[in-house]
N, CA, C and O atoms as CSV, one atom per row, in Angstrom:
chain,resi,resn,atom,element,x,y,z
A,1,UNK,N,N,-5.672,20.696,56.573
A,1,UNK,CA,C,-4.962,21.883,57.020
A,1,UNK,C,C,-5.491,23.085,56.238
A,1,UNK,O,O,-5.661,22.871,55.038
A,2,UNK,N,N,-5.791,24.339,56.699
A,2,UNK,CA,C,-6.342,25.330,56.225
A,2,UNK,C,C,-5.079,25.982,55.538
A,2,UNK,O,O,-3.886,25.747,55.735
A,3,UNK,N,N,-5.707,26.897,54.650
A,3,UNK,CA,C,-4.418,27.804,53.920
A,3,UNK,C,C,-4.437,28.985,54.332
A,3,UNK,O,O,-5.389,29.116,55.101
A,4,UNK,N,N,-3.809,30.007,54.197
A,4,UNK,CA,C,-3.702,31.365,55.193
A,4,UNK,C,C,-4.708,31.791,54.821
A,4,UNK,O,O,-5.525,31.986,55.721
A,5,UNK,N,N,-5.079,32.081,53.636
A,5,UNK,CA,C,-6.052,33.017,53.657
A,5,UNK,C,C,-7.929,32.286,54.337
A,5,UNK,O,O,-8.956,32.812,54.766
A,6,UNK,N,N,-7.398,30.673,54.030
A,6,UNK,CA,C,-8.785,30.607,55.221
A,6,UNK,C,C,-8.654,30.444,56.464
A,6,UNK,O,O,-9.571,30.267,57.265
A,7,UNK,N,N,-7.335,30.503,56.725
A,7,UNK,CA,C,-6.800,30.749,58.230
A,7,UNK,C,C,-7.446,32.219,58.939
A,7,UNK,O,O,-7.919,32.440,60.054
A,8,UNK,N,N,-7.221,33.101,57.722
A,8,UNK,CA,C,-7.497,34.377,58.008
A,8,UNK,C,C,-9.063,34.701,57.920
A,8,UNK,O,O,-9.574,35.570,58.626
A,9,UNK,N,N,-9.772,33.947,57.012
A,9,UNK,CA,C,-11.189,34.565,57.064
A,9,UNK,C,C,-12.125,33.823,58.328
A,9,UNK,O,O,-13.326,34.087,58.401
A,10,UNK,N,N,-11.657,33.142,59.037
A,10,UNK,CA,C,-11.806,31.749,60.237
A,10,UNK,C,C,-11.641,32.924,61.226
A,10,UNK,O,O,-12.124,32.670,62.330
A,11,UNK,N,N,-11.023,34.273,61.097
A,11,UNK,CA,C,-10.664,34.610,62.675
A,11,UNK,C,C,-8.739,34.069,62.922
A,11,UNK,O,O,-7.965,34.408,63.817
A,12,UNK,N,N,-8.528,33.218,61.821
A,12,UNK,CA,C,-6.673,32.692,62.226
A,12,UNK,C,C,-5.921,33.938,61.995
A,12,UNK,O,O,-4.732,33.893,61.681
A,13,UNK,N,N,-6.426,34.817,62.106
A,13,UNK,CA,C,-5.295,36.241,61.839
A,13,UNK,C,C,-5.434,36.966,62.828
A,13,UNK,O,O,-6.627,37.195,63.028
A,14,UNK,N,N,-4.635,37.533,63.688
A,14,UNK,CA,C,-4.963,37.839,64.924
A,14,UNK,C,C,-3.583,38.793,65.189
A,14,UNK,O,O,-2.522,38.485,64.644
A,15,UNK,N,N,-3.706,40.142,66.194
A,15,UNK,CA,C,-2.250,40.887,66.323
A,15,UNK,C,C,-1.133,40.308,66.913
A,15,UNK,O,O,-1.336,39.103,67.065
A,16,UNK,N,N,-0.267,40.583,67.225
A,16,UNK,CA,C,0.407,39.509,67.968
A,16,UNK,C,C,2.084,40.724,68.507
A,16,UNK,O,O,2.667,41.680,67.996
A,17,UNK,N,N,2.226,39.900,69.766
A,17,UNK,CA,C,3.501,41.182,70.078
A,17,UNK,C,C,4.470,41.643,69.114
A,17,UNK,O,O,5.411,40.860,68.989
A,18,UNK,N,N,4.517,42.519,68.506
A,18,UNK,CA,C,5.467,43.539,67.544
A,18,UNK,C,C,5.322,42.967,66.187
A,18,UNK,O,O,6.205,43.100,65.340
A,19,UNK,N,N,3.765,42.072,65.888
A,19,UNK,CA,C,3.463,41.758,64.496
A,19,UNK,C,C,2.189,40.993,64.185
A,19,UNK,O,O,1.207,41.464,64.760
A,20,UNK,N,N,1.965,39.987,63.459
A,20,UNK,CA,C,0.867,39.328,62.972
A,20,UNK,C,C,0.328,37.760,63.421
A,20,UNK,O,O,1.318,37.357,64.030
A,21,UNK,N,N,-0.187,37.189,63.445
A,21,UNK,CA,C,0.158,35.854,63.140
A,21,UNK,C,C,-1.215,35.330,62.642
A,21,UNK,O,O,-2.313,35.797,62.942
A,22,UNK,N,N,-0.997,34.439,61.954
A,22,UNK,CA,C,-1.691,33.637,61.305
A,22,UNK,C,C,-1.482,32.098,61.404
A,22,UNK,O,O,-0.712,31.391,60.754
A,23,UNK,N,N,-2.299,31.784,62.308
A,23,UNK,CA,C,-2.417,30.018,62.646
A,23,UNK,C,C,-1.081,30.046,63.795
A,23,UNK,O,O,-0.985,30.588,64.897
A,24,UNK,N,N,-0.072,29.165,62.956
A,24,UNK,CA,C,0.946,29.078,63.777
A,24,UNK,C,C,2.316,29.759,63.086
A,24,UNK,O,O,3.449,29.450,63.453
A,25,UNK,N,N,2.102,30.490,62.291
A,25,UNK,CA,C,2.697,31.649,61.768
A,25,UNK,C,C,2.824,32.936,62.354
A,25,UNK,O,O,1.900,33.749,62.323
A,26,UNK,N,N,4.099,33.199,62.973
A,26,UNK,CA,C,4.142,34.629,63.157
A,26,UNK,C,C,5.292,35.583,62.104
A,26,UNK,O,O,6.433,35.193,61.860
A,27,UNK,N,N,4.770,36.723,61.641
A,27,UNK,CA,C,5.112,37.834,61.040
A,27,UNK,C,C,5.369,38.855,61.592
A,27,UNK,O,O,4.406,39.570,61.869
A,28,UNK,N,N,6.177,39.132,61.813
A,28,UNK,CA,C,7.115,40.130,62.561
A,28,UNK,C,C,6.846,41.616,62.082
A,28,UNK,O,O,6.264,41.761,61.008
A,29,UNK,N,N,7.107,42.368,62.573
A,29,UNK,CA,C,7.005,44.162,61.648
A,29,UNK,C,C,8.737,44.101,62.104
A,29,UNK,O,O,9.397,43.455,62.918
A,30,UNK,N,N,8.915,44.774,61.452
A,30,UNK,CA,C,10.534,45.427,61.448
A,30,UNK,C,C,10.636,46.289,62.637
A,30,UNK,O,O,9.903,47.238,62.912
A,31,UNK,N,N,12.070,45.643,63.595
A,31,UNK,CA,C,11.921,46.236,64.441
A,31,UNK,C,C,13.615,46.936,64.348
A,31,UNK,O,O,14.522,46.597,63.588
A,32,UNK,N,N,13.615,47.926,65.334
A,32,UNK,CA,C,15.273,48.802,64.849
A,32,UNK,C,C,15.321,48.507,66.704
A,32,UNK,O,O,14.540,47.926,67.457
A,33,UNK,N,N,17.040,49.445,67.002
A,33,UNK,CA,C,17.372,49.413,68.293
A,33,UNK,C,C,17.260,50.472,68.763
A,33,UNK,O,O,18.333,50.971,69.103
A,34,UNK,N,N,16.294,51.119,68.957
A,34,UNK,CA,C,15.770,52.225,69.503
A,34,UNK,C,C,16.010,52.332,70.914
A,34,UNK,O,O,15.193,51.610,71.485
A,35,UNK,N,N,16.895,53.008,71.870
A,35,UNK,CA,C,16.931,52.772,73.320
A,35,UNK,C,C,15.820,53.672,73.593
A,35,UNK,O,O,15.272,54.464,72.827
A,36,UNK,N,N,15.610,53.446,74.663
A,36,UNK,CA,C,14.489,53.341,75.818
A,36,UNK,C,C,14.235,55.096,75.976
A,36,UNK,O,O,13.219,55.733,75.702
A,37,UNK,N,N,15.535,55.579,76.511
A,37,UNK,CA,C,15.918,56.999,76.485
A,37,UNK,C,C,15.454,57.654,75.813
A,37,UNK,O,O,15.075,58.740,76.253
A,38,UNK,N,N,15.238,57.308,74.331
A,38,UNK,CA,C,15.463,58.013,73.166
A,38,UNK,C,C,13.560,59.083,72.941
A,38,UNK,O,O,13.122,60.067,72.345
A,39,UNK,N,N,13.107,58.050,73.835
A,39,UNK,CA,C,11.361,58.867,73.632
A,39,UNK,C,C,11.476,59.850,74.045
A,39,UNK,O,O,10.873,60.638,73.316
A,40,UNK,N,N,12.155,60.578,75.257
A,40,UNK,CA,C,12.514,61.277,75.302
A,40,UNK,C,C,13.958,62.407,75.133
A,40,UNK,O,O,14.083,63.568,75.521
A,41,UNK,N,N,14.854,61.565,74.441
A,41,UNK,CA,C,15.900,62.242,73.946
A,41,UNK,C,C,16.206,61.952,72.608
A,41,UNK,O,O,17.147,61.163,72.523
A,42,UNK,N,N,15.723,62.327,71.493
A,42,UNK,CA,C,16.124,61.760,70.254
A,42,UNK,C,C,17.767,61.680,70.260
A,42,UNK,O,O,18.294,60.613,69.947
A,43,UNK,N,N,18.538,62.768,70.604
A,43,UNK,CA,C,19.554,62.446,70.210
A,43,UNK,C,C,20.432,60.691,71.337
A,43,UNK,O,O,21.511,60.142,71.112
A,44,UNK,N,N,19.561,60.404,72.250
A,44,UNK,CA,C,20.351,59.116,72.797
A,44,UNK,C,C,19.639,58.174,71.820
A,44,UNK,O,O,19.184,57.184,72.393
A,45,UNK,N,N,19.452,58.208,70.700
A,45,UNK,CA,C,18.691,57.108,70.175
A,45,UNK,C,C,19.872,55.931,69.527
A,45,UNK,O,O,19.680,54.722,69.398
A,46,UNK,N,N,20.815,56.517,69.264
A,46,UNK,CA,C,22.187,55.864,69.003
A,46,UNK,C,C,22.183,54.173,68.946
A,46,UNK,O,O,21.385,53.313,68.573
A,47,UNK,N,N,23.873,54.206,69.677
A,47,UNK,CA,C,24.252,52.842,69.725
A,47,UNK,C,C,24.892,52.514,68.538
A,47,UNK,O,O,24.297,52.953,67.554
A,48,UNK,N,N,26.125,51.755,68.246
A,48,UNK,CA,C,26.425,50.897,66.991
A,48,UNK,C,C,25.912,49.964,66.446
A,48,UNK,O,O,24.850,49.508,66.870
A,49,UNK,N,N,26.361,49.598,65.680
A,49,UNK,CA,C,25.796,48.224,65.084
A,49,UNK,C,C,25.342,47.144,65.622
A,49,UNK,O,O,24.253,46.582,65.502
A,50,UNK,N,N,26.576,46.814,66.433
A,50,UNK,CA,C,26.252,45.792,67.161
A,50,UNK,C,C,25.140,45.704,68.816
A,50,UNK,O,O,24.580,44.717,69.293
A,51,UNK,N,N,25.160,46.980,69.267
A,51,UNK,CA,C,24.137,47.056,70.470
A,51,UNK,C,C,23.081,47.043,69.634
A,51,UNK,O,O,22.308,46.113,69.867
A,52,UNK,N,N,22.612,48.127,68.267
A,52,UNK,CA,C,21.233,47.910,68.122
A,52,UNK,C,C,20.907,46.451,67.342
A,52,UNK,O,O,19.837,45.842,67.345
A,53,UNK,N,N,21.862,46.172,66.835
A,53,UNK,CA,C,21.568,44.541,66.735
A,53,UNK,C,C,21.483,43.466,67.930
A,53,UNK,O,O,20.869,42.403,67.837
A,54,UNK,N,N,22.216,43.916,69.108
A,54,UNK,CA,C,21.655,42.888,70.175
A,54,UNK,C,C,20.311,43.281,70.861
A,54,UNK,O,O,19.482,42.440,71.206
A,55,UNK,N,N,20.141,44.792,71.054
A,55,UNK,CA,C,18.903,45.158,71.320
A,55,UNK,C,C,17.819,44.780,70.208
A,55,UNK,O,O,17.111,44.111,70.961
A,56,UNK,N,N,17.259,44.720,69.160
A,56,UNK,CA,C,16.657,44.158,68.060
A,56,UNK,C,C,16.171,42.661,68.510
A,56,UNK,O,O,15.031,42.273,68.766
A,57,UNK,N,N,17.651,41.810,68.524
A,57,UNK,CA,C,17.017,40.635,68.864
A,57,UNK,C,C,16.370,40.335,69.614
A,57,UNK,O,O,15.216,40.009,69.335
A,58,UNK,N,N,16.923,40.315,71.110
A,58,UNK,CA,C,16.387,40.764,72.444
A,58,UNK,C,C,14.974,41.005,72.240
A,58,UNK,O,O,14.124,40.250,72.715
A,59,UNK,N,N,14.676,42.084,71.515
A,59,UNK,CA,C,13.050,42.623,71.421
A,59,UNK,C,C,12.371,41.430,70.670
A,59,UNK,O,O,11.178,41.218,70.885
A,60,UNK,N,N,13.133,40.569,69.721
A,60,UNK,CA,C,11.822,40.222,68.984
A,60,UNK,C,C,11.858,38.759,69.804
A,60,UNK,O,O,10.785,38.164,69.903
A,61,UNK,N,N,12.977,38.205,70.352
A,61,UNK,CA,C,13.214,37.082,71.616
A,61,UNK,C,C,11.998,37.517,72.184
A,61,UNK,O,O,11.056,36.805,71.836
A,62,UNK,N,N,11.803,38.115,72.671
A,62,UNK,CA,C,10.744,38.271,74.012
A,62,UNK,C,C,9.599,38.779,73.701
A,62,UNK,O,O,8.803,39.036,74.604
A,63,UNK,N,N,9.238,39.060,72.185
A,63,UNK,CA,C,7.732,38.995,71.538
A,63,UNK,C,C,7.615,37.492,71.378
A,63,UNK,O,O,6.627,36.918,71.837
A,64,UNK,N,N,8.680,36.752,70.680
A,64,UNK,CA,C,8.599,35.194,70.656
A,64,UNK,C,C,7.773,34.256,72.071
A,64,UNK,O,O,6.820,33.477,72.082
A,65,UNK,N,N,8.503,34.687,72.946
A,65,UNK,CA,C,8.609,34.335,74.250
A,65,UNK,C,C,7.020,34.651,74.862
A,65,UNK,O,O,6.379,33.889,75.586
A,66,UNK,N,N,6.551,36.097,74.318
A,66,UNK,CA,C,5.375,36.240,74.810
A,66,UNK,C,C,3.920,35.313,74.488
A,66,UNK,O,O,2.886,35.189,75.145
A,67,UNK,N,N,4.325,34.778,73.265
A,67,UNK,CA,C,3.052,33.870,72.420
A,67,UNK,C,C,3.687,32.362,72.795
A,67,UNK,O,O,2.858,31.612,72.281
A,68,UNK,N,N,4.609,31.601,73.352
A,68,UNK,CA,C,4.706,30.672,73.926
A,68,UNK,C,C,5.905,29.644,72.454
A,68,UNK,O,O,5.807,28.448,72.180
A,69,UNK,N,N,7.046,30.829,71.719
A,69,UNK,CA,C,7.979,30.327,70.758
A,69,UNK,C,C,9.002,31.312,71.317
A,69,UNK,O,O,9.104,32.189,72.174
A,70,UNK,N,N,9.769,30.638,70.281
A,70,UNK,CA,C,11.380,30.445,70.596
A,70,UNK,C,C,12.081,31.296,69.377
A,70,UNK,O,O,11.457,31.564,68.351
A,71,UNK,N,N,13.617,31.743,69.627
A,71,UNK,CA,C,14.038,31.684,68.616
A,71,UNK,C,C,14.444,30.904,67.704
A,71,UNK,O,O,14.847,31.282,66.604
A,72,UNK,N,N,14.327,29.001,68.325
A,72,UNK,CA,C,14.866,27.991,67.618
A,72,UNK,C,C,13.652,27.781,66.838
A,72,UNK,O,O,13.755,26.826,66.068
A,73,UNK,N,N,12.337,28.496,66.805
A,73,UNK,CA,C,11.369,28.665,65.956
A,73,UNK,C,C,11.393,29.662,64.579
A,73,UNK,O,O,10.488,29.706,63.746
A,74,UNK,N,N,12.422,30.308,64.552
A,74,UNK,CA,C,12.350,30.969,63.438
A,74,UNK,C,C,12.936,30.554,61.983
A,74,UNK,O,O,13.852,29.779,61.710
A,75,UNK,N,N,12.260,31.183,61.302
A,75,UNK,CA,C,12.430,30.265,59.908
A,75,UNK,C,C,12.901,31.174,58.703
A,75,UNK,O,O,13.522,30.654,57.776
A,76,UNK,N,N,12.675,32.232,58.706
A,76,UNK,CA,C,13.676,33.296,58.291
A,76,UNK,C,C,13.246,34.723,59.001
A,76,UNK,O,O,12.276,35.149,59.628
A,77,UNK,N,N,15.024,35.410,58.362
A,77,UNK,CA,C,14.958,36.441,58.892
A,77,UNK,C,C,15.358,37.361,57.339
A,77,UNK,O,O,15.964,36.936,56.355
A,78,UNK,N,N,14.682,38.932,57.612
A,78,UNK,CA,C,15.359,39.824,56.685
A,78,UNK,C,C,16.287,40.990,57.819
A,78,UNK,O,O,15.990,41.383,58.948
A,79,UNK,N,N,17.294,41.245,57.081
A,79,UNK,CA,C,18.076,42.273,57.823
A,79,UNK,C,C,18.295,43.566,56.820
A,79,UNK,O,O,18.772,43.511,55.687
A,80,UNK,N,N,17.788,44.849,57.575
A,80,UNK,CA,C,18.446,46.112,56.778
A,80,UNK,C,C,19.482,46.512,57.535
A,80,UNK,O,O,19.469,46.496,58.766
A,81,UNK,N,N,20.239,46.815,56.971
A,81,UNK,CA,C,21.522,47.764,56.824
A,81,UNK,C,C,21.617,48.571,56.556
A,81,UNK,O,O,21.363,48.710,55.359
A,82,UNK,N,N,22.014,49.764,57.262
A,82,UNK,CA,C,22.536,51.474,56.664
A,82,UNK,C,C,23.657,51.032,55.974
A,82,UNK,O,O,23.638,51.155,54.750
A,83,UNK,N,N,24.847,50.434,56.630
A,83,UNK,CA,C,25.911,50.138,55.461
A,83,UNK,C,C,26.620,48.481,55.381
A,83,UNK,O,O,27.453,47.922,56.093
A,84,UNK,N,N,25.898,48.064,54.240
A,84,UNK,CA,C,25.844,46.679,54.635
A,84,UNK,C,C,27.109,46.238,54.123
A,84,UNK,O,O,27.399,45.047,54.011
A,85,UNK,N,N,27.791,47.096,53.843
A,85,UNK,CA,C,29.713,47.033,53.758
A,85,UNK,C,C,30.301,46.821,54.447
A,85,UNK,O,O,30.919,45.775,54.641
A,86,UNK,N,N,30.276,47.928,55.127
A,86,UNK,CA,C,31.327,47.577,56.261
A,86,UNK,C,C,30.872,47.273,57.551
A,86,UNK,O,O,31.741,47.104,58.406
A,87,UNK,N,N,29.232,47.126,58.001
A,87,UNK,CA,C,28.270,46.821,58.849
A,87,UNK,C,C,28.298,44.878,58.995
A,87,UNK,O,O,28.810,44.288,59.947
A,88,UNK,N,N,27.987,44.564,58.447
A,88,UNK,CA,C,27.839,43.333,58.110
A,88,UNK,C,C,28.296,42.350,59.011
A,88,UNK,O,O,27.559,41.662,59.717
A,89,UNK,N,N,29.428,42.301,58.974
A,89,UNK,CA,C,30.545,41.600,59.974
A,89,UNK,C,C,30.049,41.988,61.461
A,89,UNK,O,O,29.518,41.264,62.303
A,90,UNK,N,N,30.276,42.904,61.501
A,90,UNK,CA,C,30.083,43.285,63.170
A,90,UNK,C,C,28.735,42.493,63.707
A,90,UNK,O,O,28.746,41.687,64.637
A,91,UNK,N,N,26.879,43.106,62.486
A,91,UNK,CA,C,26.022,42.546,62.682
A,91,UNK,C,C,26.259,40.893,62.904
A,91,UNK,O,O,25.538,40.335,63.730
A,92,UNK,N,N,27.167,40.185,62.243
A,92,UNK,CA,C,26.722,38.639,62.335
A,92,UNK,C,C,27.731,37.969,63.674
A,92,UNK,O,O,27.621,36.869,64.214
A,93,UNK,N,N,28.510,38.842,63.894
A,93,UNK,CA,C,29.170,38.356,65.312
A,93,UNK,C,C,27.664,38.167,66.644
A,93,UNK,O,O,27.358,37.234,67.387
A,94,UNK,N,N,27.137,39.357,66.447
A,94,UNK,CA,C,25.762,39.226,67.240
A,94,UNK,C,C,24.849,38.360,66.954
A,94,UNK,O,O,24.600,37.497,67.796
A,95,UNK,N,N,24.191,38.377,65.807
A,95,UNK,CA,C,23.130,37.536,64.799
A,95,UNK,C,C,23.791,35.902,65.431
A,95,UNK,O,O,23.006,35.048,65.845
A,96,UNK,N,N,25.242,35.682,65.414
A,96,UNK,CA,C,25.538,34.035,65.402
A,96,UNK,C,C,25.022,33.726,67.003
A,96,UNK,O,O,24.653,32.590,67.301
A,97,UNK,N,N,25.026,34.982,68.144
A,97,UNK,CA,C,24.907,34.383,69.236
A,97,UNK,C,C,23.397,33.918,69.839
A,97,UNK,O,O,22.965,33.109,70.660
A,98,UNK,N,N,22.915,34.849,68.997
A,98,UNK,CA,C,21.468,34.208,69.025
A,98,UNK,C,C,20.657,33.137,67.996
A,98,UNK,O,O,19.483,32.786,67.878
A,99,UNK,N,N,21.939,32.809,67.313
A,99,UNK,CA,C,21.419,31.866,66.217
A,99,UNK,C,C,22.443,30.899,66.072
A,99,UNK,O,O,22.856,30.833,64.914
A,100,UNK,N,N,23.176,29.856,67.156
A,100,UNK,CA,C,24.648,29.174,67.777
A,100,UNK,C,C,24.508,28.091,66.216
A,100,UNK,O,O,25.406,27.838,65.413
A,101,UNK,N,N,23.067,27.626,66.196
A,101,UNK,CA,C,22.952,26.113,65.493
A,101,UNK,C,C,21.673,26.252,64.487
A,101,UNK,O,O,20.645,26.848,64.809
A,102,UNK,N,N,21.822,25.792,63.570
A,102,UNK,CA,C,20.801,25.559,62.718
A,102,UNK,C,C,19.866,27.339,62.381
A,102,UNK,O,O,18.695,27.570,62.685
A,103,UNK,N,N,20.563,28.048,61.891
A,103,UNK,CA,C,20.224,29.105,61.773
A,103,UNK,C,C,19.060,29.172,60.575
A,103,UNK,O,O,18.892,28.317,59.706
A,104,UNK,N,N,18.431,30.196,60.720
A,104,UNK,CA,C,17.087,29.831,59.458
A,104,UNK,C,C,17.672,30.869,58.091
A,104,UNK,O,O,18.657,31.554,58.367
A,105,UNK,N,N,17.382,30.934,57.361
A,105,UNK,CA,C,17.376,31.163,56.106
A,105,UNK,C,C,17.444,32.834,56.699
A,105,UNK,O,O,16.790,33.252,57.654
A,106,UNK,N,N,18.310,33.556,55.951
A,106,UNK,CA,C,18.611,34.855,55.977
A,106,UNK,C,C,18.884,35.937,54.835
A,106,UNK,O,O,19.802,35.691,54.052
A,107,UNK,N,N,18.137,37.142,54.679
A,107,UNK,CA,C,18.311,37.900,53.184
A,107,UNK,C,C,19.238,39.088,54.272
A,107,UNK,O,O,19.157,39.134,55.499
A,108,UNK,N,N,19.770,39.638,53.714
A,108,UNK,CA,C,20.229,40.718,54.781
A,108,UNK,C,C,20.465,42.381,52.627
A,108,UNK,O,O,20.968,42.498,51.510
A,109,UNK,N,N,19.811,42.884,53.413
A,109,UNK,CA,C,20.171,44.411,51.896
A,109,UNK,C,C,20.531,45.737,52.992
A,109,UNK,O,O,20.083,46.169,54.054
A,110,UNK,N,N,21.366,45.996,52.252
A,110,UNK,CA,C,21.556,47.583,52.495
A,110,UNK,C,C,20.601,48.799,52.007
A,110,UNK,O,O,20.269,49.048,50.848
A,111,UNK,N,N,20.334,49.319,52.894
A,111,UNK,CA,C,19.026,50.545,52.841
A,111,UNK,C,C,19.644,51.634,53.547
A,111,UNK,O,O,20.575,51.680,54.351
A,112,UNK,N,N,18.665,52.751,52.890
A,112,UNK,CA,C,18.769,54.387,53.448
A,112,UNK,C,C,17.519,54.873,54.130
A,112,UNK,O,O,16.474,55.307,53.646
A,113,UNK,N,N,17.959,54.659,55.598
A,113,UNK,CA,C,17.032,55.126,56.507
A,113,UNK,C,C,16.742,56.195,56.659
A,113,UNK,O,O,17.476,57.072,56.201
A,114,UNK,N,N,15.456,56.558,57.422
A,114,UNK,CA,C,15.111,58.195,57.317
A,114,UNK,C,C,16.066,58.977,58.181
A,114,UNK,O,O,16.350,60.168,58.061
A,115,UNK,N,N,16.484,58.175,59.010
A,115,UNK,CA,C,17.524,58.642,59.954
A,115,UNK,C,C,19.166,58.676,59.537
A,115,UNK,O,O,19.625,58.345,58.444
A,116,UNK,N,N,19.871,59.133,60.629
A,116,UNK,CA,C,21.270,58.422,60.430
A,116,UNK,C,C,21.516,57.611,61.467
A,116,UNK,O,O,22.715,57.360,61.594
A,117,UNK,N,N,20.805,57.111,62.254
A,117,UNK,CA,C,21.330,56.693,63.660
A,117,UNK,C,C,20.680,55.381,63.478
A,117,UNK,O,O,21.317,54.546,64.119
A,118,UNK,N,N,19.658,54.852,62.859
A,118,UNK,CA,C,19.303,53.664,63.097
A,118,UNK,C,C,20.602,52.957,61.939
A,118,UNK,O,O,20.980,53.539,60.922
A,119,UNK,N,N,21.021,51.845,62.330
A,119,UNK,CA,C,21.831,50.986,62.085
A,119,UNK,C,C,21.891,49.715,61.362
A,119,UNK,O,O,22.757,49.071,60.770
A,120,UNK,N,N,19.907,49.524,61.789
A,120,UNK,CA,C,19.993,48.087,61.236
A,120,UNK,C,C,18.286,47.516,61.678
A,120,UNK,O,O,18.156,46.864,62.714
A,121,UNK,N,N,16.999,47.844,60.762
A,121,UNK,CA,C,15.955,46.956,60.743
A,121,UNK,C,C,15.912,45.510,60.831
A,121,UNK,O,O,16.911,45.042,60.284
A,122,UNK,N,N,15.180,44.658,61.286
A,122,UNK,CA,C,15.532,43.315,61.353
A,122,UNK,C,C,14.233,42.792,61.423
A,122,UNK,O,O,13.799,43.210,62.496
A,123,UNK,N,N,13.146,41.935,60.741
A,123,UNK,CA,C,11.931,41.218,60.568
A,123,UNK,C,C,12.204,40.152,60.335
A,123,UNK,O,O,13.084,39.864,59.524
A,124,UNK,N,N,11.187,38.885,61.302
A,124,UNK,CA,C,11.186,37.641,61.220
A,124,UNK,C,C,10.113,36.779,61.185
A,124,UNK,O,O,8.954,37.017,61.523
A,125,UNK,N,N,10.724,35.457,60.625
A,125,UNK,CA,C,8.566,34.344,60.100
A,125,UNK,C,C,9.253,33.220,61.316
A,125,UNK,O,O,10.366,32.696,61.380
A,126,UNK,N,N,8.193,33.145,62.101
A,126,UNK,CA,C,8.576,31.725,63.119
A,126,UNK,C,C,7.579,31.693,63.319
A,126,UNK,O,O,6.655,32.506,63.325
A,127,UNK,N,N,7.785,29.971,63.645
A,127,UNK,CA,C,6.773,28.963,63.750
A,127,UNK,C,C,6.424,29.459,65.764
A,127,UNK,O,O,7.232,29.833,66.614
A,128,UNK,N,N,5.057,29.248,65.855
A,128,UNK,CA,C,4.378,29.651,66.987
A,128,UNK,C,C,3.547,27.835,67.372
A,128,UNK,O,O,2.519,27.553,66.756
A,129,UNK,N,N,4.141,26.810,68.387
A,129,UNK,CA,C,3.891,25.846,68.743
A,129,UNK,C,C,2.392,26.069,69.188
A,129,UNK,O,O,1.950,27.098,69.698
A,130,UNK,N,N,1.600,24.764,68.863
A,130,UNK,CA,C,0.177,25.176,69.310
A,130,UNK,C,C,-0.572,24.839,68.724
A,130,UNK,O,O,-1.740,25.114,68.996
């Protein structure tokens, strides 16, 4: 079995929808819940906690989906938080529905975004079958 970095000098490093992957490793970039609207309306860029956390998942579901994995492929996740106080709760009512059983390993920190409207960054490592 090769190790990443001769995964990577082989050509095993390659772009991949909304991140990296390496072999059967995918690396996610941090993705927020940016609506659709918002390219052209900054101020609809909104949403609470919990939409841009179901929108988030949703997005990185269907980068998964595009390379031929799952979310029952993921192996951890990091979560930012604007306010991971009183945010938190709301985020994991969402987070549990896309993660029912055997959830992967999770860091979740509170951060100060450049914005006020984003709610909640979210980056993930899953296994890519193949």
């Amino acid at each position: 079995m090769a190790t990443m970095a001769e995964a990577a000098s082989t050509g095993g490093r390659s772009r991949a929808p909304g991140g990296i992957r390496v072999g059967n490793l995918y690396f996610s970039s941090g993705l927020t819940g940016v609506r659709p609207e918002a390219r052209k309306d900054p101020l609809a860029f909104g949403g609470d906690i919990k939409e841009q956390t179901e929108r988030t998942l949703n997005q990185h579901k269907e980068n998964l989906e595009k390379m031929g994995s799952s979310l029952e492929n993921v192996i951890k996740v990091t979560v930012f938080l604007a306010d991971v106080k009183t945010e938190k709760n709301a985020m994991n009512e969402v987070y549990a529905k896309f993660f029912p059983k055997d959830a992967p390993s999770r860091s979740a920190f509170g951060v100060e975004f450049p914005d006020v409207a984003t709610r909640v960054e979210i980056e993930l490592v899953a296994w890519v079958p193949g």
